[in-house]
C-alpha positions as CSV (number, residue, x, y, z in Angstrom):
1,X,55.5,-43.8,2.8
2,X,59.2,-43.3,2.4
3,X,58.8,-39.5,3.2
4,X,56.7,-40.9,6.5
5,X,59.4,-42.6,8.1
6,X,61.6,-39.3,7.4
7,X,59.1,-36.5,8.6
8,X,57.0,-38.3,10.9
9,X,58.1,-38.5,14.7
10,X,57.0,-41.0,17.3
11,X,54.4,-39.3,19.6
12,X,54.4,-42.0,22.5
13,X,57.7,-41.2,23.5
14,X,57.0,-37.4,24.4
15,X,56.0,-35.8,27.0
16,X,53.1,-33.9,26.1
17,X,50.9,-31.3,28.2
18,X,47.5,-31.6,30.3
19,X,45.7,-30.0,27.2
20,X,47.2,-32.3,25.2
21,X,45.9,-35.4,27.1
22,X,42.9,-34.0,27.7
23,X,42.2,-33.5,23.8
24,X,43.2,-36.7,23.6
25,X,41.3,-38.2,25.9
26,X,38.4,-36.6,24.5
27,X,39.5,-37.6,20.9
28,X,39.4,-41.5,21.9
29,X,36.1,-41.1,23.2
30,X,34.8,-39.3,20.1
31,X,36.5,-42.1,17.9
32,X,35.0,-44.8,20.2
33,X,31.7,-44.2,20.5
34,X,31.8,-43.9,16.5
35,X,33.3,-47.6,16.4
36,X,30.3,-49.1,18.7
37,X,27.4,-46.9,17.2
38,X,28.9,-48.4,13.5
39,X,29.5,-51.8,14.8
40,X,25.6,-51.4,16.2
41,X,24.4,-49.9,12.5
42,X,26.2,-53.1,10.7
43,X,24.6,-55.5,12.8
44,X,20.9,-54.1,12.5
45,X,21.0,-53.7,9.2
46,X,16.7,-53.0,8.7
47,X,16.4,-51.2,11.8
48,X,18.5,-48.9,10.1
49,X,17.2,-48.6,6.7
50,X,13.5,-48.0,8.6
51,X,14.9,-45.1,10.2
52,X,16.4,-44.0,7.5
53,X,13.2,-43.8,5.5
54,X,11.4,-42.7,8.1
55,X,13.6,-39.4,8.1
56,X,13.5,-39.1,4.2
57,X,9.2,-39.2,4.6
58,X,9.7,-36.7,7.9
59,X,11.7,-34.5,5.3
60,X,9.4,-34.3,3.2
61,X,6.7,-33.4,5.3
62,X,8.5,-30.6,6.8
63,X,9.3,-29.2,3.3
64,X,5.3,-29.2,2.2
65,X,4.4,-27.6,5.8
66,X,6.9,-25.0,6.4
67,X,6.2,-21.3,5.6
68,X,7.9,-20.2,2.5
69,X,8.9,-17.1,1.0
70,X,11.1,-15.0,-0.8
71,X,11.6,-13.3,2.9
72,X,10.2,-14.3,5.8
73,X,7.0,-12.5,7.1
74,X,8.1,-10.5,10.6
75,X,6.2,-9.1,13.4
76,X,7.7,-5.7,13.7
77,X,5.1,-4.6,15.5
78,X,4.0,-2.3,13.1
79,X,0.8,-1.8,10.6
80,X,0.5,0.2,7.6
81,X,-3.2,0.0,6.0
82,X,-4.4,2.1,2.9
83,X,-8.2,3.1,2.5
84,X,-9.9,3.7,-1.1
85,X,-13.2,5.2,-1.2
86,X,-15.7,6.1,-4.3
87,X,-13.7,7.4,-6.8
88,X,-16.2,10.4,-6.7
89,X,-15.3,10.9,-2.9
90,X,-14.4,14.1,-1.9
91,X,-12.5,15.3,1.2
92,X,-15.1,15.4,3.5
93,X,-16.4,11.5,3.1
94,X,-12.9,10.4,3.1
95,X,-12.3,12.4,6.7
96,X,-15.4,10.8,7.9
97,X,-14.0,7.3,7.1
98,X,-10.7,7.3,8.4
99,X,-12.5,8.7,11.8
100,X,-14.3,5.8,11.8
101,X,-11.5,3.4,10.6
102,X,-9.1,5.0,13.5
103,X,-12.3,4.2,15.8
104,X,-12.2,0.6,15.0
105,X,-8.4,-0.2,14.7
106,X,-8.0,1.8,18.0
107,X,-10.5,-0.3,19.9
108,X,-8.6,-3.3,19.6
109,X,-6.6,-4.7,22.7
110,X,-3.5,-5.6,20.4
111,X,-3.4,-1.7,19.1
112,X,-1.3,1.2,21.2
113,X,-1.9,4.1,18.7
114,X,-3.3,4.6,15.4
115,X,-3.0,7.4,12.9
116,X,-4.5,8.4,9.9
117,X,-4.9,11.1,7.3
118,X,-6.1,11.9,3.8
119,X,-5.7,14.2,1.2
120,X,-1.6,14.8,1.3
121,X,-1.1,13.9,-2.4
122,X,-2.2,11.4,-4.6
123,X,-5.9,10.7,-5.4
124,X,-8.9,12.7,-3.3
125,X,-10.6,9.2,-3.1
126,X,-7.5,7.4,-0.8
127,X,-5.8,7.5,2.2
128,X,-3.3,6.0,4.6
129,X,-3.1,4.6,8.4
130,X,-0.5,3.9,10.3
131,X,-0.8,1.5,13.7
132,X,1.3,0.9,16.4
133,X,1.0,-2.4,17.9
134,X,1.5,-3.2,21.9
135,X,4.3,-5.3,23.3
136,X,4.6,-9.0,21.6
137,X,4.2,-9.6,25.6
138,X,0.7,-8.0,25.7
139,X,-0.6,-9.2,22.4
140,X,-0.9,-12.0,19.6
141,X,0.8,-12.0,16.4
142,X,0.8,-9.0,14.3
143,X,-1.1,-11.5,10.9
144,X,-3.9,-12.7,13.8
145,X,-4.8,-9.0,14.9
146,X,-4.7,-8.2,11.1
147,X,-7.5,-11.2,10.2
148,X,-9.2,-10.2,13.9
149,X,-9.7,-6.1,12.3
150,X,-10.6,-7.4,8.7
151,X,-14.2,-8.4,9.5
152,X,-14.8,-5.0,11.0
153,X,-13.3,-3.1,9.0
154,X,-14.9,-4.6,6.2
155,X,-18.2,-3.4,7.5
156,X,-17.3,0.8,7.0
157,X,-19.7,2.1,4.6
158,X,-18.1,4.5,1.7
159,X,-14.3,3.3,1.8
160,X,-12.5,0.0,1.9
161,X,-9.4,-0.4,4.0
162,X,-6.8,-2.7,3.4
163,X,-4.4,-3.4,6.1
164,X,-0.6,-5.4,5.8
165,X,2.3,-6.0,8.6
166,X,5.2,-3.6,8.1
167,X,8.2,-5.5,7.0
168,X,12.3,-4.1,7.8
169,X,12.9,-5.7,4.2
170,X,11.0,-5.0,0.9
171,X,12.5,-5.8,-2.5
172,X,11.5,-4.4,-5.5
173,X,7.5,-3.8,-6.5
174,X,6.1,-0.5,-4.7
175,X,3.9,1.2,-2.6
176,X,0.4,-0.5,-2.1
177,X,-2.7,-2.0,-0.1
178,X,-1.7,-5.1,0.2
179,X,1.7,-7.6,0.2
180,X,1.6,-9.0,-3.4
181,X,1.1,-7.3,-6.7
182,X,0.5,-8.0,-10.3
183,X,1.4,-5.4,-12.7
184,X,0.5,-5.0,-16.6
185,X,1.9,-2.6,-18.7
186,X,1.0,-1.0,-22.1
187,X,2.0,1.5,-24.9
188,X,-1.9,3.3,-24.3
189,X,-4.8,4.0,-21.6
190,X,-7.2,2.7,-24.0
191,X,-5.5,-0.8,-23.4
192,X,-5.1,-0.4,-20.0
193,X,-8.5,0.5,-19.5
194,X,-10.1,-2.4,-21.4
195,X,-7.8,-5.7,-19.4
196,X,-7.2,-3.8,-16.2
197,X,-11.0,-4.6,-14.8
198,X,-11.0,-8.0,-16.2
199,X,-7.8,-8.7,-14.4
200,X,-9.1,-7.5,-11.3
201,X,-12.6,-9.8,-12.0
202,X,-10.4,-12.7,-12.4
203,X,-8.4,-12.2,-9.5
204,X,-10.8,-11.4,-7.2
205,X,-13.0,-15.5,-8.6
206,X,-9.0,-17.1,-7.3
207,X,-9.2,-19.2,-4.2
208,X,-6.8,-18.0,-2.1
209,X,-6.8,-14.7,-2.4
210,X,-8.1,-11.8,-0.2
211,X,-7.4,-7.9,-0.6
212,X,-7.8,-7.8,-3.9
213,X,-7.6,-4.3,-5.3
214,X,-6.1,-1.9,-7.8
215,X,-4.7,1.3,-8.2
216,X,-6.6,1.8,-11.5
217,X,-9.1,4.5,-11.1
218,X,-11.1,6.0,-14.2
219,X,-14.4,7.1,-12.8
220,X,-13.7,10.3,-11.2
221,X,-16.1,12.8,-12.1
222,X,-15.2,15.6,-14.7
223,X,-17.1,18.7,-15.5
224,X,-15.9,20.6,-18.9
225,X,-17.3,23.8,-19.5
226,X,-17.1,24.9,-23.4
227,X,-17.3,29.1,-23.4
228,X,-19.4,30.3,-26.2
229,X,-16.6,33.1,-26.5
230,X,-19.2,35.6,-28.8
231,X,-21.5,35.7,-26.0
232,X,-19.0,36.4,-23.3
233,X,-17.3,38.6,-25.7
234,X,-20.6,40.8,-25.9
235,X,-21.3,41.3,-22.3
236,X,-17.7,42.8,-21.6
237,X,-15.5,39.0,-20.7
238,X,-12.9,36.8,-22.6
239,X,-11.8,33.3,-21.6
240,X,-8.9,34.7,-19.7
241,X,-11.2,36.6,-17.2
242,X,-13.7,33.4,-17.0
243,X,-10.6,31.0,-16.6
244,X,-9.4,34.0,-13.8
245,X,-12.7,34.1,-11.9
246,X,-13.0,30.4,-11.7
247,X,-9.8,30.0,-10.0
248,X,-10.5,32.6,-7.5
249,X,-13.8,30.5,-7.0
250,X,-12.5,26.6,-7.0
251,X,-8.5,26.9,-7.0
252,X,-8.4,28.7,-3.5
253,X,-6.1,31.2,-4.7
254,X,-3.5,33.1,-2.4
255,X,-5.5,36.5,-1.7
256,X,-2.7,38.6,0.3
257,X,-0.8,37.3,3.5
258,X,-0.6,38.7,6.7
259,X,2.3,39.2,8.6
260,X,2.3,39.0,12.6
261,X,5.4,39.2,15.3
262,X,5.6,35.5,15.1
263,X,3.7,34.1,12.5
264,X,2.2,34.5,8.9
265,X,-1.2,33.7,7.6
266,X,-2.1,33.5,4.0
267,X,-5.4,35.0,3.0
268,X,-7.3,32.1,0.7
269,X,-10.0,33.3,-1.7
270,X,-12.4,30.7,-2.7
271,X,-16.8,30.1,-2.5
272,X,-18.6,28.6,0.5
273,X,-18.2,24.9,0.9
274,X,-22.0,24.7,0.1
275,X,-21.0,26.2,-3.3
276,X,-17.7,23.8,-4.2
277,X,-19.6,20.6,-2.6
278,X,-21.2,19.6,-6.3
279,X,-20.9,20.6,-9.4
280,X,-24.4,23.2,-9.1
281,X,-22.2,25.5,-7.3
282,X,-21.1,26.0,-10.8
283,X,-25.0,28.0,-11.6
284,X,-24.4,30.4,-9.0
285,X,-21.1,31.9,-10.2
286,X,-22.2,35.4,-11.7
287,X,-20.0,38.0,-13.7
288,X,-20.2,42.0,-13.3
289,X,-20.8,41.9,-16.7
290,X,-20.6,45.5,-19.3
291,X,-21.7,46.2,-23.0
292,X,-19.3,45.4,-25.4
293,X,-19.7,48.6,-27.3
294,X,-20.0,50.8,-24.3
295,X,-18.0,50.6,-20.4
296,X,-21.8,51.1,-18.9
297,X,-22.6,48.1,-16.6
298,X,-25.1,45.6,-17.4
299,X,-25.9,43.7,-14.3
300,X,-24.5,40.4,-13.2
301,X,-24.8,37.7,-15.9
302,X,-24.3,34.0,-14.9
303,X,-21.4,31.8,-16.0
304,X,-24.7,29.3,-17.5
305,X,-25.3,32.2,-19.9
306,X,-21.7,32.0,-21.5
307,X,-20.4,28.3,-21.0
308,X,-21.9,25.0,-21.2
309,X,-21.1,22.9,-18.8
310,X,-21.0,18.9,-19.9
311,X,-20.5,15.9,-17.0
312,X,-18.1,13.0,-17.2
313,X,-15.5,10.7,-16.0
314,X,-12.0,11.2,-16.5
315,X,-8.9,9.2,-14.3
316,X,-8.4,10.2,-11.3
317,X,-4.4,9.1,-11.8
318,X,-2.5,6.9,-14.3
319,X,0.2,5.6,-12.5
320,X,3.5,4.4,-15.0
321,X,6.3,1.3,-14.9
322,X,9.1,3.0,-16.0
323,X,7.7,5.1,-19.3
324,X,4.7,3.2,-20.1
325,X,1.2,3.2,-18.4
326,X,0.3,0.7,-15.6
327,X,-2.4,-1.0,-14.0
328,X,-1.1,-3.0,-10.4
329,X,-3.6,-5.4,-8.8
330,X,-2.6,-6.0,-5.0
331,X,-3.6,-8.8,-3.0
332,X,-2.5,-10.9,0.5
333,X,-2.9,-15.0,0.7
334,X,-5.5,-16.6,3.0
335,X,-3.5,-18.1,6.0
336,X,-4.6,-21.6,4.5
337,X,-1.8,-20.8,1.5
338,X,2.1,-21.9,1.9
């Protein structure tokens, strides 16, 4: 108080500018309108503490019904949908299923452009879509054209597709059919192959949940041929020459390439379609086959006459979490869930 009287200067005898009075001005409105609306609060003492509970319940409220999230879901107006089929599905099922998926999506007054493709890497049984939504002026929200397609899409016969808004910001997780995941790790397949279905069984009995899928696949179809290597030896063959001919058969091998002016065209060796469709294109591969003690020819000789050919189910990928093998269940929330 002392230092007050030294430092402080009286204000009322200056002459201050219109800014100055203005702020002022303004100030001594500020402070009384404060004065009346606490003179008002002190004398209506319940009023007040009605309000003020009414506010605290309002609060409330608002915090059970507002959206939550890690990040907020946008409407970028973009899709991105993945589609799994039979995990004995080849590439000409798969083709026929994004046609019709493209079909569907495309149709839809909310869509602009759809694309799709299979087969670019990965497993033969999946593929990817990409849509392109129309103005937020022409359309609803991207999550009501996404429960609008489900229904139909859910009716395609040999592939499911899965469908999920494309978002500017996605932390950690990665790349699957829908926006949540559970992962489970483990040191062996054998493991993974005994809890992954059961976790996907459970998940898919949650209320709640819709989507559910996995990236877990272990029922492709495997054929292992065993050479009976005496027999092949006899009739003029080894394993390197079966292994050789199969390739040129299944493996569509690079033959020769041809050069043009402009461009170049590689020259693929490989069997009719009708031949690679199933696995009894494997009884019409035939050998020029020879006498082992003599270069005179024998005839052809089918490949049933020197392997064995045995059918089963192998994975069609093991996908890993760092260095140990994973199993990742996706899965989106009903609109009905916070």
């Amino acid at each position: 108080p002392m230092m007050c009287a030294h430092l402080l200067r009286n204000e009322h005898d200056r002459e201050h500018g219109r800014i100055y009075m203005a702020s002022e001005r303004f100030f001594d409105r500020v402070l009384g309108l404060y004065r009346s609306s606490l003179h008002w609060v002190l004398e209506n003492p319940g009023l007040t503490l009605t309000v003020l509970f009414l506010i605290i319940a309002l609060n409330v409220v608002v915090v059970l019904k507002i959206p939550k999230g890690f990040f907020p879901q946008q409407d970028t107006g973009a899709l991105a949908g993945g589609v799994v089929g039979p995990e004995d599905s080849s590439f000409a099922p798969m083709k026929n299923a994004i046609q019709q998926i493209e079909k569907i999506v495309g149709s839809d007054p909310a869509v602009q452009s759809v694309v799709g493709f299979t087969g670019g890497g990965g497993a033969t049984n999946t593929g990817r879509f990409f849509v392109t939504l129309k103005p937020m002026s022409e359309r609803v929200g991207a999550a009501k054209v996404i429960d609008r397609l489900r229904p139909k899409l859910n009716r395609i016969t040999g592939a499911s597709a899965f469908l999920q808004a494309q978002q500017d910001l996605r932390i950690g997780g990665r790349s699957s059919n829908a926006m949540y995941q559970y992962t489970i790790e483990a040191d062996n397949i054998q493991d993974l192959q005994t809890w992954g279905p059961k976790l996907l069984a459970a998940m898919k009995k949650l209320p709640g949940l819709q989507d559910v899928n996995t990236d877990q696949q272990n029922g492709g179809l495997d054929e292992y041929l065993t050479y009976d290597r005496v027999t092949a030896a006899r009739l003029g063959q080894t394993a390197q020459s079966l292994d050789s001919a199969l390739y040129s058969a299944f493996g569509q091998s690079e033959a020769s390439l041809i050069y043009t002016q402009l461009n170049q065209y590689y020259v693929i060796l490989e069997v009719a379609p009708k031949y690679w469709a199933t696995p009894a294109g494997l009884k019409s591969i035939f050998f020029h086959t020879s006498s082992s003690s003599s270069s005179t020819a024998v005839g052809n000789t089918p490949l049933a006459a020197m392997a064995t050919a045995h059918a089963g189910t192998t994975a069609l990928e093991i996908n890993h979490t760092g260095l140990f093998p994973s199993v990742t269940v996706s899965f989106n929330l009903e609109p009905s869930i916070p």
